[in-house]
Backbone as ProteinMPNN parsed JSONL, in Angstrom:
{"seq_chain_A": "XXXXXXXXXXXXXXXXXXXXXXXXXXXXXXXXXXXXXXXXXXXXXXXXXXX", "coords_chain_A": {"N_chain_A": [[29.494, -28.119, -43.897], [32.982, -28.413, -43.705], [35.207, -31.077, -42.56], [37.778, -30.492, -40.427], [40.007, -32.537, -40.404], [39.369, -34.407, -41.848], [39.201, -33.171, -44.113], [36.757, -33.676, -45.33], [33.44, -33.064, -46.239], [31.04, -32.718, -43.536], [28.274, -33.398, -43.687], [27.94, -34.639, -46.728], [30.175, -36.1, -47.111], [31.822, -35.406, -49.608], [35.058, -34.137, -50.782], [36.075, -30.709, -51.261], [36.929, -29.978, -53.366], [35.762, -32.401, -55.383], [32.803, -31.392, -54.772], [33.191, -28.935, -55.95], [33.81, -29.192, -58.364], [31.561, -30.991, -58.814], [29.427, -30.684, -61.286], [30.947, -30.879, -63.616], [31.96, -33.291, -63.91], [32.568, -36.334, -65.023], [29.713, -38.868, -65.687], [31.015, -41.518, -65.095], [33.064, -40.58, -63.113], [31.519, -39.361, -61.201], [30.028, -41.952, -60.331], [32.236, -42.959, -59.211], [32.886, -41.038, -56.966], [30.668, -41.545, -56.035], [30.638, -44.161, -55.145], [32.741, -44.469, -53.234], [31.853, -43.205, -50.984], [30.124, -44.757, -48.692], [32.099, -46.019, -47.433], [34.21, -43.869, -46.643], [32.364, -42.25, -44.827], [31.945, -44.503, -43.047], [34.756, -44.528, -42.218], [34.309, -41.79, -40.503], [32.37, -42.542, -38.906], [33.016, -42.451, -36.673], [33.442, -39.701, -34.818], [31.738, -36.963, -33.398], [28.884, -35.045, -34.763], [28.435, -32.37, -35.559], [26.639, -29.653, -36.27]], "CA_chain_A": [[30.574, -27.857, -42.973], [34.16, -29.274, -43.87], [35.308, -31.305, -41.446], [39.288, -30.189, -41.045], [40.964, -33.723, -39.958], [39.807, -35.655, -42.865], [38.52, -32.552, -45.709], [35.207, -34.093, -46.073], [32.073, -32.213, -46.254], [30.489, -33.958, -42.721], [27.242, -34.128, -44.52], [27.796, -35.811, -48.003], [31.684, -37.301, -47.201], [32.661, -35.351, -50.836], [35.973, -33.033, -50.726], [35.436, -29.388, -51.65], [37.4, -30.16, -55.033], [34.688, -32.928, -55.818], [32.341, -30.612, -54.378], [33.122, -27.505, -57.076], [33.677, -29.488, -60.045], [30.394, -32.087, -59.682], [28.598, -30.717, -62.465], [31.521, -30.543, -64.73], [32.351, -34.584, -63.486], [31.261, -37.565, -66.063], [28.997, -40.352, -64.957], [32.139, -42.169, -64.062], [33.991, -39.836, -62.195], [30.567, -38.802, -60.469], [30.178, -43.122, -60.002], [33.605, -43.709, -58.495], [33.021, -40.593, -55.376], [29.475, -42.271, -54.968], [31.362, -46.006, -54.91], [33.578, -44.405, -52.209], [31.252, -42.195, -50.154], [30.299, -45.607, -47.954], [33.777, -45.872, -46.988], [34.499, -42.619, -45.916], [31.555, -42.226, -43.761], [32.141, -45.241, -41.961], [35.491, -43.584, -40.939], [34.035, -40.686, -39.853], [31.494, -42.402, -37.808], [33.188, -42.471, -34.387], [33.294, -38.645, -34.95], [30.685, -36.148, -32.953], [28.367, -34.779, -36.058], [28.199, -30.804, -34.985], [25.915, -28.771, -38.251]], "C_chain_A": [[31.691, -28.869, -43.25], [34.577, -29.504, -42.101], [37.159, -31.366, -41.798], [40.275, -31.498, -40.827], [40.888, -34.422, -41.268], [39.49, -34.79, -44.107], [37.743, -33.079, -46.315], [34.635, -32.924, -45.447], [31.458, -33.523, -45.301], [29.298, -34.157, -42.85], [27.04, -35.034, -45.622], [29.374, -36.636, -48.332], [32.289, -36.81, -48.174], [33.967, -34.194, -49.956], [35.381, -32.002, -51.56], [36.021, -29.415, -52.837], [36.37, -30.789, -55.945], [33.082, -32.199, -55.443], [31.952, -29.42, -55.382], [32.65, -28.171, -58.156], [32.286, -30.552, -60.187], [29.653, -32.045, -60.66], [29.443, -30.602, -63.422], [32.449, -32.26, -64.198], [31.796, -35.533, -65.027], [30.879, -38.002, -64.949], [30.05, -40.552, -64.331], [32.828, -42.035, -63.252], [32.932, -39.691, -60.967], [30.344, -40.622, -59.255], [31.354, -43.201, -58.723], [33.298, -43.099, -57.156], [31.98, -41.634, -55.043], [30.293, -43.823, -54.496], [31.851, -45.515, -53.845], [32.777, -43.857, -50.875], [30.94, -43.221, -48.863], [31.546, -45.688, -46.975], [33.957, -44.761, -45.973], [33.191, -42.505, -44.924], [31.441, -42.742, -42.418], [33.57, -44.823, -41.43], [35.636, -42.587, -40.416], [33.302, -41.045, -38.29], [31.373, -42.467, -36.454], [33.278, -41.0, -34.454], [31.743, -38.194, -34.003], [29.889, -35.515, -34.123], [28.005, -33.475, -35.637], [28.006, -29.851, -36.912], [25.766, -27.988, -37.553]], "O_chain_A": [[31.461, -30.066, -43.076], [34.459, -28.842, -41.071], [37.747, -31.888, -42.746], [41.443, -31.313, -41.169], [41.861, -34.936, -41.82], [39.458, -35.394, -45.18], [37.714, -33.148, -47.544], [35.028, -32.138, -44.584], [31.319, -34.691, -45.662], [28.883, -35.117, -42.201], [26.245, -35.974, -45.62], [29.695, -37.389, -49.251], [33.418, -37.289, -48.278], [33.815, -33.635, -48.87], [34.468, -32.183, -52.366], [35.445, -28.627, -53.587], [35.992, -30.233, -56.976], [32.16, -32.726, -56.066], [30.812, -29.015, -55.608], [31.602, -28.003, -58.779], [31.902, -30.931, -61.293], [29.13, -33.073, -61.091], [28.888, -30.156, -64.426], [33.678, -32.191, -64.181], [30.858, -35.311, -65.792], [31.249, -37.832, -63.787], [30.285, -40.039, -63.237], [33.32, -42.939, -62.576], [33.351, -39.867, -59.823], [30.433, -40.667, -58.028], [31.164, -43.479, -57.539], [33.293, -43.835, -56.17], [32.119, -42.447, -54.129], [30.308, -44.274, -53.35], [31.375, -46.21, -52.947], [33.204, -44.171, -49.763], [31.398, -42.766, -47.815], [31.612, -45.321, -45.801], [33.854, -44.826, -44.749], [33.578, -43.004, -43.867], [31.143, -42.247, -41.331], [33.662, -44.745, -40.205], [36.681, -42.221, -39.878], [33.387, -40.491, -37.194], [30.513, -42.511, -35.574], [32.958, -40.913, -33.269], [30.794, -38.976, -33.943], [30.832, -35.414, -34.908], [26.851, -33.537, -35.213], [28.647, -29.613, -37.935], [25.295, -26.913, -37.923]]}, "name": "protein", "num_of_chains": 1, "seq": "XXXXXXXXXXXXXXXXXXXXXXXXXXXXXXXXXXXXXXXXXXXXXXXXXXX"}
């Protein structure tokens, strides 16, 4: 479920762009969302979590 304020996915924090293309990502590209995914979560987490 995209969440529409910030265009994360409110399960794994990716955008639906990083989302399509992950199997056509390198390592590094694949690296950098995971490096960020922390981040983004924590400013989701004053958010209600509705799946």
């Amino acid at each position: 479920m995209m969440d529409p304020e910030s265009g994360l996915c409110a399960g794994c924090f990716r955008t639906i762009e990083e989302i399509g293309n992950w199997s056509r990502m390198t390592e590094g590209e694949r690296e950098k969302v995971w490096g960020e995914l922390p981040l983004r979560k924590a400013g989701n987490s004053s958010k209600d979590s509705v799946i």
